[in-house]
C-alpha positions as CSV (number, residue, x, y, z in Angstrom):
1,X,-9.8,-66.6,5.3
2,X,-8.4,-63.3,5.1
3,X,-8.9,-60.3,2.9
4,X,-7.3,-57.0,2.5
5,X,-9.4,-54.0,0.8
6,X,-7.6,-51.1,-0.4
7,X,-10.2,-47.9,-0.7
8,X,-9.1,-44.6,-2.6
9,X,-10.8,-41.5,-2.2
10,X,-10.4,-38.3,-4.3
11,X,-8.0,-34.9,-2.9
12,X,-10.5,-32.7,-1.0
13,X,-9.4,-28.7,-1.6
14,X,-10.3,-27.7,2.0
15,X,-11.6,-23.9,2.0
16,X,-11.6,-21.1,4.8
17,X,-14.2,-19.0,5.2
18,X,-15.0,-15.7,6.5
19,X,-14.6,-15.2,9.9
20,X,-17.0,-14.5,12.6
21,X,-17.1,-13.3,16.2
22,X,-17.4,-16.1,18.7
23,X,-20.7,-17.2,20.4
24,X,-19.4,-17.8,23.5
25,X,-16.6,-16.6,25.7
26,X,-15.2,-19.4,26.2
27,X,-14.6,-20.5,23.1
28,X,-13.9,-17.5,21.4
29,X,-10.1,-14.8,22.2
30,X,-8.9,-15.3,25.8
31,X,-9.3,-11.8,27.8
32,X,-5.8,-9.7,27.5
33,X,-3.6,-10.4,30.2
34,X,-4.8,-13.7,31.0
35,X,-2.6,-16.1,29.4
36,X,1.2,-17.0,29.3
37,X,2.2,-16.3,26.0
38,X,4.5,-13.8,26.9
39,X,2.8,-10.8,25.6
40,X,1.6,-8.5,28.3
41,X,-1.9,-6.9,28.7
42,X,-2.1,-3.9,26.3
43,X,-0.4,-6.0,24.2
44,X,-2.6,-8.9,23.9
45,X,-5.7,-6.1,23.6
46,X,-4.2,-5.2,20.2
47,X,-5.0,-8.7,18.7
48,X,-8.4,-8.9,18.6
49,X,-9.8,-6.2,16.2
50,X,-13.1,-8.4,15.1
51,X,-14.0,-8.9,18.3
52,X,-17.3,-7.2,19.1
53,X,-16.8,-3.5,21.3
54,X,-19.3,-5.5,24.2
55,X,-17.2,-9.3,24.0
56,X,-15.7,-8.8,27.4
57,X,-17.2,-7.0,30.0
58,X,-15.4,-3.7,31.5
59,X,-13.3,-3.5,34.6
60,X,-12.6,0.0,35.4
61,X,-9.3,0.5,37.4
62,X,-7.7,-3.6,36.7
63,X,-7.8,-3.4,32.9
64,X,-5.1,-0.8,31.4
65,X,-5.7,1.7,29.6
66,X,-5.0,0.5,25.6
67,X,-7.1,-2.6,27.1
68,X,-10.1,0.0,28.4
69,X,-9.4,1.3,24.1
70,X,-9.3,-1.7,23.2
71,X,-13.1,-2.8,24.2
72,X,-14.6,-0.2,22.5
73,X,-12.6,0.5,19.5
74,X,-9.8,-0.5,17.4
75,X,-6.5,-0.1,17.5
76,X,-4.2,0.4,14.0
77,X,-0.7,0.7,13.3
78,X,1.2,2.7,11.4
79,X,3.8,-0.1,10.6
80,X,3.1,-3.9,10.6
81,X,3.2,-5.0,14.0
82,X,5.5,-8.0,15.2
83,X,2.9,-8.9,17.8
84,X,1.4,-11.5,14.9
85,X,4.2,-13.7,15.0
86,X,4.9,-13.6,18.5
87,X,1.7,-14.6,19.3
88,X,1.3,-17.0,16.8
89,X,4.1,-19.2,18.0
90,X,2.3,-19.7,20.9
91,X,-1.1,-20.1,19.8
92,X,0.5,-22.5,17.3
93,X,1.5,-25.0,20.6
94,X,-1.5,-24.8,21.9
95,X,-3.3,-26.7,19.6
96,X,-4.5,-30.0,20.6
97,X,-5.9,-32.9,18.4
98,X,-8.9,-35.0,19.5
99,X,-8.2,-38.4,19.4
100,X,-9.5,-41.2,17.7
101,X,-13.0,-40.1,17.6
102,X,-12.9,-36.6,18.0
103,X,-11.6,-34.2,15.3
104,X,-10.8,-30.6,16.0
105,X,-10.5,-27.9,13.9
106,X,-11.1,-24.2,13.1
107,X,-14.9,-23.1,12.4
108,X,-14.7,-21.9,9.0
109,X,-12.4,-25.3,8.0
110,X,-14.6,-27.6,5.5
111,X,-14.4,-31.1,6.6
112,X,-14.1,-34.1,4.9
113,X,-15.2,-37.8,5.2
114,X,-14.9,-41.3,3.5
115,X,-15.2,-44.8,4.8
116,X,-14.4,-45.0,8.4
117,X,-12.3,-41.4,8.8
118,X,-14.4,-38.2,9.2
119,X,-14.3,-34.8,9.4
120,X,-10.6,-34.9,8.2
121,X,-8.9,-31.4,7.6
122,X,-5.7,-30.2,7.0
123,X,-5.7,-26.2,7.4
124,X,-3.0,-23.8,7.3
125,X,-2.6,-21.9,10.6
126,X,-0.4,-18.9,9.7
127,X,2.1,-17.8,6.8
128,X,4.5,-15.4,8.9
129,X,5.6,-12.7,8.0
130,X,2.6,-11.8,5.7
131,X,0.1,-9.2,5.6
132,X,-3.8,-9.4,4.1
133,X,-4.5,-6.3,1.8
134,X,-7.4,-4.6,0.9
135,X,-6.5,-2.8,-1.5
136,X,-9.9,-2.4,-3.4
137,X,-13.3,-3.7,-3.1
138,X,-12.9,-6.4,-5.7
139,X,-9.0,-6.7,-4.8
140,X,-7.4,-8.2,-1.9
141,X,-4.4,-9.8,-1.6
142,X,-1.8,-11.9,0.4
143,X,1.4,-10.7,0.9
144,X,4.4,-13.0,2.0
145,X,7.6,-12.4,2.9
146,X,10.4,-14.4,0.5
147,X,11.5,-16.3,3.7
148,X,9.4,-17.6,6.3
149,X,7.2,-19.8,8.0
150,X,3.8,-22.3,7.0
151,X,2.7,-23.7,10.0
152,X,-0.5,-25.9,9.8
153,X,-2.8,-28.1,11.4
154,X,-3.8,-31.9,11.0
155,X,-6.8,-33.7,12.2
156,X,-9.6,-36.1,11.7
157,X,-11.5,-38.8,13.9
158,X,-12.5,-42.7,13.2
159,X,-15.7,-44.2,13.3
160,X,-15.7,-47.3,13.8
161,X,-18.9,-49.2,12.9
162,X,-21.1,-51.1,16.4
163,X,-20.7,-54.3,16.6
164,X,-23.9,-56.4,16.0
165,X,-25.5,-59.7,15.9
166,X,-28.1,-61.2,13.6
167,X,-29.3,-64.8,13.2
168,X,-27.2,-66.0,16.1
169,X,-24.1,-64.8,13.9
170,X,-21.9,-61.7,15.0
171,X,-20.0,-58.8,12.8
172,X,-17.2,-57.1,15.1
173,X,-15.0,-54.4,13.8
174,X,-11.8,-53.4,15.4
175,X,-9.4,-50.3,14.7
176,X,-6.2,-51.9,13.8
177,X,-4.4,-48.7,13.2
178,X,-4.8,-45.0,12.1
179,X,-2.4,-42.1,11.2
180,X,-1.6,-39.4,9.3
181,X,1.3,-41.0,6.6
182,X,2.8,-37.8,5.3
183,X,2.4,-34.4,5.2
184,X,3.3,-32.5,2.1
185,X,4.1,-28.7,1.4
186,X,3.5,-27.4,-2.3
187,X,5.0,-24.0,-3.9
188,X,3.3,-23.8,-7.2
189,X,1.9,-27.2,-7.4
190,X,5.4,-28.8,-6.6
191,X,6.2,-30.5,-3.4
192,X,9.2,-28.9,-1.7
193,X,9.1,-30.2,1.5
194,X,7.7,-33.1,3.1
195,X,7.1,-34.1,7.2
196,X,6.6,-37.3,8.8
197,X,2.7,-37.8,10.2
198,X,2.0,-34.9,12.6
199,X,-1.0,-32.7,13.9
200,X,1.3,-29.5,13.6
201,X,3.0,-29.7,11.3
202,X,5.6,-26.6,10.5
203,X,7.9,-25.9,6.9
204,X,10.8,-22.6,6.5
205,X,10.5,-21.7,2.5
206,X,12.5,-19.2,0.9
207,X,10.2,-18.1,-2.1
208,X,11.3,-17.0,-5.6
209,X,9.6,-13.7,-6.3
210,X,7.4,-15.1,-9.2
211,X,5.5,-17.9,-6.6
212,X,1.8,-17.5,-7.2
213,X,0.8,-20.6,-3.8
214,X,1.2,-22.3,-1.1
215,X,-0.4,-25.7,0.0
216,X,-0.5,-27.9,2.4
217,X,-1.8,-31.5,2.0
218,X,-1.8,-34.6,4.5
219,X,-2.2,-38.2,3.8
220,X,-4.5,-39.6,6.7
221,X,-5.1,-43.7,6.7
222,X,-6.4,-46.0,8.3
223,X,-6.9,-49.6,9.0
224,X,-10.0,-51.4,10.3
225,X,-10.8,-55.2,10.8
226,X,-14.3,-56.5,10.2
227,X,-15.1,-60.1,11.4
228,X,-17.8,-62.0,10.4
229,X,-19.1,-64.8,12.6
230,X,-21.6,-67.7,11.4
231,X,-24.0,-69.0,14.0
232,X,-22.4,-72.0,15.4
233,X,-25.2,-74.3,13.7
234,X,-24.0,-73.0,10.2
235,X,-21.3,-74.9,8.1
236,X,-19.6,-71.2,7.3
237,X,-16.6,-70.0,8.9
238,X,-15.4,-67.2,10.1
239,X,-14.1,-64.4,8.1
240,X,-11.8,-61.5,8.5
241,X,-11.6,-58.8,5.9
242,X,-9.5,-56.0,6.7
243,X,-10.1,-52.7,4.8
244,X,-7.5,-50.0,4.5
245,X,-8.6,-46.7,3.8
246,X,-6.8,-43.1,3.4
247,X,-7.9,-39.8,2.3
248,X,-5.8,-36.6,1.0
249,X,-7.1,-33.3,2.6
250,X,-5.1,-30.1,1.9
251,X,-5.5,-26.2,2.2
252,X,-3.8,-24.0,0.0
253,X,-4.1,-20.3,-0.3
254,X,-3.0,-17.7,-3.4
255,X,-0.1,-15.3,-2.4
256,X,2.5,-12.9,-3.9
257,X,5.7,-12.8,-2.9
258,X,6.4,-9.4,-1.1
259,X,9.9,-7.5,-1.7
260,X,10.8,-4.4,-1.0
261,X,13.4,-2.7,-4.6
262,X,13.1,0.8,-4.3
263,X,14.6,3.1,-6.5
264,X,15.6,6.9,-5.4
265,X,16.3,10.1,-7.1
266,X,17.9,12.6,-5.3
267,X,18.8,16.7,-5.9
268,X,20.3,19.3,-4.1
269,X,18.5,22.9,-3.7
270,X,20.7,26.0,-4.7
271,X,20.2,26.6,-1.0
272,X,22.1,23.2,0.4
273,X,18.3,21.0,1.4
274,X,17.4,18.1,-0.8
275,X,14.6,16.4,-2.3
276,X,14.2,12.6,-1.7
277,X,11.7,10.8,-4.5
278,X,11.5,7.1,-3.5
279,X,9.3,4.6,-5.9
280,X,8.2,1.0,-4.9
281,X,6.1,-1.1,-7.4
282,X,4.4,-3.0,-4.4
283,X,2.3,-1.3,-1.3
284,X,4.8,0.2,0.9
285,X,4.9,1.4,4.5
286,X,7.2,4.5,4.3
287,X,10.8,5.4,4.5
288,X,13.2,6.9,7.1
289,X,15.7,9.4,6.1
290,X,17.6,8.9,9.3
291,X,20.0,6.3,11.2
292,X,17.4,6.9,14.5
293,X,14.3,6.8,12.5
294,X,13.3,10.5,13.5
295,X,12.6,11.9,9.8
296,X,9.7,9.2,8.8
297,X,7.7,9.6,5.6
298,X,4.6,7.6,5.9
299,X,2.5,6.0,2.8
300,X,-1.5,5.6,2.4
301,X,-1.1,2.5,4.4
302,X,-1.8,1.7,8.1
303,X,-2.6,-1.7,9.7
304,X,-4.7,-3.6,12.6
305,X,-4.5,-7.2,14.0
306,X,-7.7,-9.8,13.9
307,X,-7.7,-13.1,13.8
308,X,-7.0,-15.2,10.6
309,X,-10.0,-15.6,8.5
310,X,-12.1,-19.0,9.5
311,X,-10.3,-19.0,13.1
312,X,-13.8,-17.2,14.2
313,X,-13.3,-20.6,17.3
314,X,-11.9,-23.9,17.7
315,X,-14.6,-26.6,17.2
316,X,-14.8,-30.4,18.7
317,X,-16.4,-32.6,15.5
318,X,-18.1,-36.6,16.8
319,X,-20.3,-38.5,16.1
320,X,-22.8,-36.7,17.8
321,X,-22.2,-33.1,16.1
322,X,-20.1,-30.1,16.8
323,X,-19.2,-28.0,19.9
324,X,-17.1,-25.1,20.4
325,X,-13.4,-25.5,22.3
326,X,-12.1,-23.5,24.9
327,X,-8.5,-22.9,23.2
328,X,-6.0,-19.9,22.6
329,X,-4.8,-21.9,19.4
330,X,-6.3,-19.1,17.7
331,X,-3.8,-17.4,14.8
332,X,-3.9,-13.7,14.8
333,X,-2.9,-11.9,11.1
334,X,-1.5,-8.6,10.1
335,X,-4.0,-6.4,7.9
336,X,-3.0,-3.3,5.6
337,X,-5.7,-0.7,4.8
338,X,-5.7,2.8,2.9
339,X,-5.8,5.5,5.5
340,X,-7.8,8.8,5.5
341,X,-5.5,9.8,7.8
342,X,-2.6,9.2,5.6
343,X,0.2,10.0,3.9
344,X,2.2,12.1,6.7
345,X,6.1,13.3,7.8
346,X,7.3,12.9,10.7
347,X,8.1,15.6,12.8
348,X,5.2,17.3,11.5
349,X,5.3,21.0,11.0
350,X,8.8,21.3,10.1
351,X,11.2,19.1,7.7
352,X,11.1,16.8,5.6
353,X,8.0,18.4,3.7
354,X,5.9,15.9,1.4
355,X,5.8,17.9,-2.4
356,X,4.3,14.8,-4.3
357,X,3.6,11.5,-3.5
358,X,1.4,9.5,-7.2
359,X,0.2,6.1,-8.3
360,X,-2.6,4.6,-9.6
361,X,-6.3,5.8,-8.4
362,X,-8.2,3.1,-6.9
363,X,-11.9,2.8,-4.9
364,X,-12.0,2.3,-1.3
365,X,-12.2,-1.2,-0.2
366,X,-14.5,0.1,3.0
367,X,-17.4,-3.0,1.8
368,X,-14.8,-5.6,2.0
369,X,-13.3,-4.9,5.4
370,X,-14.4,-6.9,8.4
371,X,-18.0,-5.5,9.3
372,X,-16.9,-5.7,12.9
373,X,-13.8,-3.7,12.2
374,X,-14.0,0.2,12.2
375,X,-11.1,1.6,10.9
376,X,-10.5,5.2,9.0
377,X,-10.5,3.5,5.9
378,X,-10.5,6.0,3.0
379,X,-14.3,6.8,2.0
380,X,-13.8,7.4,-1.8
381,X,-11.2,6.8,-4.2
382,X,-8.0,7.2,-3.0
383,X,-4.3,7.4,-4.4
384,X,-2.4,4.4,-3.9
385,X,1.5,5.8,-2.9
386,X,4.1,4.1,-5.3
387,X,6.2,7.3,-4.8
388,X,6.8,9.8,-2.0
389,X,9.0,13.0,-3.1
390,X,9.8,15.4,0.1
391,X,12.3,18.1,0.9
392,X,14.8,18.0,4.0
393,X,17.5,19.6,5.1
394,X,19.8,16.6,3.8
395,X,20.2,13.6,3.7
396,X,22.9,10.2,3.5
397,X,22.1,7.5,1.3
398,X,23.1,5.0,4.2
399,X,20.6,5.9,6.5
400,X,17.9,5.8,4.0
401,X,15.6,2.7,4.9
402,X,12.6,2.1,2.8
403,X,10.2,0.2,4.9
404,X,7.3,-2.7,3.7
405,X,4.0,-3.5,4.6
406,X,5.1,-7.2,5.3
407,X,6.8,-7.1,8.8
408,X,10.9,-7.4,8.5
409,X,11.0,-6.7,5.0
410,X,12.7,-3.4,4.6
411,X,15.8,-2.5,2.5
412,X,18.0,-0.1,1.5
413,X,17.5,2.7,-1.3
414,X,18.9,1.8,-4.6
415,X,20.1,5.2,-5.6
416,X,19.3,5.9,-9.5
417,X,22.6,8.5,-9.6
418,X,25.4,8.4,-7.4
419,X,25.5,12.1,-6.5
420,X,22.7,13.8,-6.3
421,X,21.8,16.3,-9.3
422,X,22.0,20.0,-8.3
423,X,18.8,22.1,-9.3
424,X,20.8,24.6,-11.4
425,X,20.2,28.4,-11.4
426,X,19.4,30.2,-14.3
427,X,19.0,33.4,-15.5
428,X,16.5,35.4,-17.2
429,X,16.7,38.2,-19.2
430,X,14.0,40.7,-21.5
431,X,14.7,43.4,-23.4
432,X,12.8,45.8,-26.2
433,X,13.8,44.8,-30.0
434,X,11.5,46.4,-31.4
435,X,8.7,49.2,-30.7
436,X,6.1,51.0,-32.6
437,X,3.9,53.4,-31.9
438,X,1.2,50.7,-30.5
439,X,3.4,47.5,-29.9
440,X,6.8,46.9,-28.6
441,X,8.5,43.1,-29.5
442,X,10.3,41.8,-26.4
443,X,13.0,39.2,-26.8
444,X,13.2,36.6,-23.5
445,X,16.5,34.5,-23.1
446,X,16.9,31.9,-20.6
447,X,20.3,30.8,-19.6
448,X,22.3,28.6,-17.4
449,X,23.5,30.6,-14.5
450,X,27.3,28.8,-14.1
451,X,27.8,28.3,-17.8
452,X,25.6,30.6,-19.9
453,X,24.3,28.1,-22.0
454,X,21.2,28.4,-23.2
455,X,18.3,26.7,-22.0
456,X,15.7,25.0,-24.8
457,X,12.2,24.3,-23.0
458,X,10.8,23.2,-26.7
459,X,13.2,20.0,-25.9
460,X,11.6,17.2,-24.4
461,X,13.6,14.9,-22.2
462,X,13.2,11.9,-20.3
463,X,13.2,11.6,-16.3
464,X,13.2,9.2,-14.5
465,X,9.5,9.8,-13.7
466,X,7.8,10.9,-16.6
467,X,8.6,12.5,-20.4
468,X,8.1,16.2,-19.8
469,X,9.4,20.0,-20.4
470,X,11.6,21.5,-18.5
471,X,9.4,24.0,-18.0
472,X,8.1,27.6,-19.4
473,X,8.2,31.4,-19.5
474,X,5.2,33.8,-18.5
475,X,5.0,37.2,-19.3
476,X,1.8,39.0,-19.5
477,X,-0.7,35.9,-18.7
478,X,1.0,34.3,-21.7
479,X,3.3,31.2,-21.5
480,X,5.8,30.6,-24.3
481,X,9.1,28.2,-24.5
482,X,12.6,29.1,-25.3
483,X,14.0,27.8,-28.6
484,X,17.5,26.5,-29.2
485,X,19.0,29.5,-28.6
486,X,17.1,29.8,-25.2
487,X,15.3,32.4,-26.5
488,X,11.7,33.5,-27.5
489,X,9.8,36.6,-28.3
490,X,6.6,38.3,-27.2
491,X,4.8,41.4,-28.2
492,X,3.1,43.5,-26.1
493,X,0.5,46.3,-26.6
494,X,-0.4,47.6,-23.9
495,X,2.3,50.2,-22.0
496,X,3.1,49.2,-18.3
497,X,6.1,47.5,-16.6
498,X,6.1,43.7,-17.4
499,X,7.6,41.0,-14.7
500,X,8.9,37.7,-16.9
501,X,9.0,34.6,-15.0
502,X,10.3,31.5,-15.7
503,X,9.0,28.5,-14.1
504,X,10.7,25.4,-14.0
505,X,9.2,21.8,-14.6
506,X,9.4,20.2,-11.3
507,X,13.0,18.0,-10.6
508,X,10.5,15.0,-11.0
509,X,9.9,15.6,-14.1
510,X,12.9,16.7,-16.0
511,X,15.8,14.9,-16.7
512,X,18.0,18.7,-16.0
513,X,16.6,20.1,-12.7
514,X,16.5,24.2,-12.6
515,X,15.5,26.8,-10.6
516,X,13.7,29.7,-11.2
517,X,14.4,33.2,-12.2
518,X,12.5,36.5,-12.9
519,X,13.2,39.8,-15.3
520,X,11.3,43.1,-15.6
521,X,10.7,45.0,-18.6
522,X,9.0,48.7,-19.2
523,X,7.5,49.6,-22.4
524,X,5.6,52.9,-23.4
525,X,5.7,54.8,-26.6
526,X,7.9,57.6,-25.4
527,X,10.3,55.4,-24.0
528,X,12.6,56.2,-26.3
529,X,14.2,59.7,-28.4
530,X,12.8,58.3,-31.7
531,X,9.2,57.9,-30.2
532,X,9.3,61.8,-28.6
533,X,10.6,63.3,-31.9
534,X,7.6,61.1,-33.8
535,X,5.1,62.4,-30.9
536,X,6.6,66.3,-31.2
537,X,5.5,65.9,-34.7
538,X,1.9,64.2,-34.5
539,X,1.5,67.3,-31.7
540,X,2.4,69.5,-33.7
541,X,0.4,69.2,-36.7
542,X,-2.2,68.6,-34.1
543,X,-2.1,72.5,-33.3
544,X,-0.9,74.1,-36.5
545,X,-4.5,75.3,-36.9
546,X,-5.0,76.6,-33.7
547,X,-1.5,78.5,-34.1
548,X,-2.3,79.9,-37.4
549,X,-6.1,80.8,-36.0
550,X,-4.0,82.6,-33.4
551,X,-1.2,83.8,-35.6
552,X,-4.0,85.4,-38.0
553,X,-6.0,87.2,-35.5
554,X,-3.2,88.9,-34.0
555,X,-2.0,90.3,-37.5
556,X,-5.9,91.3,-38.2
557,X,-5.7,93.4,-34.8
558,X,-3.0,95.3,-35.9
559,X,-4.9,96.5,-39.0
560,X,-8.4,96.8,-37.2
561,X,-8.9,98.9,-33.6
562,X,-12.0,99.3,-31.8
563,X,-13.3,101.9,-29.3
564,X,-11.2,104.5,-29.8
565,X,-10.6,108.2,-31.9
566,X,-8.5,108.3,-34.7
567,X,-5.2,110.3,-35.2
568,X,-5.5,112.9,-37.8
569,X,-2.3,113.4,-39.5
């Protein structure tokens, strides 16, 4: 008689681990220039950033020169290179599966086994476009482009049980069949697309922004016959039991969604340039200001090329243990890093000008890089670019083009106000109300240049930015803020000649963009007719005694003379 046997066995989260270089050449990166994926020599040396500066011996005079760089050093970016994908496609077809009893699989993949299938795996082989992060010690992340591509890998082996004999009886077991049934892909916990059984398998997904994972799980089964034979003197009979077994493997790995919606403020100098501000919530490359990409503004970030974490080597899995597996199926991914040597404009030493770029202070993540990758990481805490202000000679909205850190995802400036604001002129102006002998009371009024308005720097206002002032006025190392009337007062005590200046909150900062403007004043106590009258006096009775003293001895002369005879008369 016949059975069947149905055997369930629990989902398995399969896990990648960090990756390490290879211990042997031949199962580790193929040498630049030496396969046919279509990428030439230097660019193939870009790939491999974790590999170790000694992996592949020098050739002086065959190797080209970024290759010659490439074995002692590493290579970065300063946008995400397209090189991942193109290579990834065709590492991605040269993965092969074992075969019955042989399972292959990436070296940081954990395996699973029940029953009669082992070392099972399903692990996810690239997510393109997407870039891995480090953004602090404690923080990195995975950021995917809203459309793209999961490709991922399927394998496992059988092991069917020896057959064997006992008591003049037999037990045989035969592999009926063996598969993979489905596979399945997950956003969120929710399967959105499904694939008949296949050892590669590939999904497109177009993400909504708020997607927090992806997954990939396969059903693997099998079927295996055991008969039991009696010895021939025994009044048994044969039995056939036939078990089928399957297992759920999957890999899934945490993501956010990357998008580039950049807002832009925009102002035109009295002089005709204009100052670009450009904010972007999410890590950004930079932004171009031309059609022909000439006038670049570059963020914090830069990039380099290694191979996906637990893709170290491709390993063969029997029933007599592991072995590495000469293969180029080895997936490559892009990785963003905080630069020392960043932000920057391009052309340097000339326009656009960086004035500002802020964002939120965060530490280096130099422990959590690679240890075989030697980058110019920032070395302390560094200042993460959400916005980049600069100056140029002008600018048209069209051309803008803010660029991401997840290759192909660029867009468009949203402009916050559809002219730009003009930085106003203004004018200043100081005069003497009031004097005294030791004090004179200056009266400072700012105005608009073009309308005469006053200008009110005790008025907060809101920019798009930040809540700030539109400024002050100094005047003798003191700073003081117009009223309502644009207006405000100072005293000074000591005489001299004054210079009032008025310095304007920067265009970030205030929702009414000015310029600034200077004014001199001269104060001294005989500045004015009043003062020289009051001084005449005070001088005055200052030498009324000496010109009575001298008044009074003259007269007494008169009646008094020395050294000489008197007239008789």
């Amino acid at each position: 008689m016949g059975r069947r046997i149905a055997l369930l066995v629990g989902c398995l989260l399969v896990v990648v681990g960090t990756a390490t270089a290879a211990t042997a050449s031949a199962a580790g990166p193929p040498r630049p220039g030496t396969t046919d994926s279509g990428l030439n020599e230097t660019e193939e040396a870009t790939l491999w950033s974790k590999v170790p500066p000694d992996y592949w011996a020098a050739r002086p005079g065959e190797d080209t020169t970024v290759h010659e760089l490439a074995t002692g050093t590493e290579l970065t970016f300063t946008e995400p290179p397209g090189l991942a994908d193109r290579w990834n496609r065709y590492a991605y077809e040269q993965y092969r599966p074992g075969g019955t009893d042989v399972s292959v699989h990436p070296e940081g993949a954990y395996t699973h086994s029940y029953s009669y299938i082992e070392d099972a795996h399903a692990t996810i082989f690239s997510m393109e476009p997407s870039t891995r992060t480090y953004v602090e010690s404690d923080d990195e992340r995975l950021y995917v482009a809203p459309e793209g591509t999961l490709r991922g890998v399927v394998d496992y082996r059988v092991d069917v049980p020896e057959d064997s004999d006992s008591g003049g009886g037999s037990t045989t077991y035969r592999l009926v069949d063996h598969g993979i049934d489905e596979v399945r892909f997950y956003v969120d916990g929710e399967v959105v697309d499904t694939a008949a059984g296949t050892h590669r398998p590939a999904f497109e997904y177009d993400l909504e922004f708020d997607a927090e994972s992806l997954t990939l799980e396969a059903r693997i089964e099998a079927t295996v016959e055991k008969t039991v034979r009696p010895p021939p003197d025994s009044d048994r009979s044969t039995r056939t039991y036939t078990y089928d077994v399957w297992i759920e493997v999957w890999n899934d790995y945490e993501i956010e969604v990357y998008d580039v919606e950049a807002g832009v403020d925009r102002v035109r100098y009295p002089d005709g340039d204009e100052g670009v501000a450009i904010t972007q919530a999410q890590p950004w490359q930079g932004y171009t200001l031309d059609a022909a990409g000439e006038a670049e503004i570059r963020g914090i970030w830069r990039f380099f090329l290694a191979r996906r974490p637990g893709w170290g080597w491709l390993v063969e899995s029997t029933d007599r243990g592991t072995n590495p597996r000469e293969s180029h199926a080895l997936p490559v991914a892009v990785n963003a890093y905080p630069s020392a040597m960043a932000p920057r404009a391009k052309p340097e030493g000339g326009e656009p000008t960086i004035l500002r770029t802020w964002g939120p202070t965060r530490e280096t993540p130099r422990s959590r890089l690679p240890e075989t990758v030697a980058v110019e990481v920032v070395e302390t805490n560094y200042t993460e670019t959400y916005g980049l202000a600069v100056r140029t000679d002008g600018v048209d909205p069209e051309d803008v083009t803010v660029h991401g850190i997840v290759d192909g995802v660029d867009a468009g400036a949203q402009t916050l106000f559809e002219e730009p604001r003009h930085i106003r002129e203004t004018e200043l102006s100081a005069r003497i109300v009031e004097e005294t002998d030791s004090e004179a009371t200056v009266r400072l009024r700012l105005a608009d240049a073009d309308t005469g308005e006053p200008i009110d720097l005790e008025a907060e206002g809101a920019s798009a930015f930040s809540n700030a002032r539109s400024g002050y006025l100094e005047i003798d190392g003191r700073r003081v803020r117009t009223d309502e009337a644009g207006e405000a007062t100072v005293r000074l005590t000591d005489p001299g000649a004054y210079e009032a200046r008025y310095e304007p909150a920067h265009w970030l900062d205030a929702p009414t963009a000015y310029a600034g403007a200077t004014a001199t004043v001269r104060w001294h106590p005989l500045a004015s007719p009043t003062n020289w009258v009051g001084f005449g006096v005070r001088v005055g009775v200052a030498l009324l005694p000496f010109a009575l003293a001298w008044y009074a001895g003259k007269r007494l002369g008169r009646l008094v003379r020395f050294g000489g005879p008197r007239r008789r008369e």
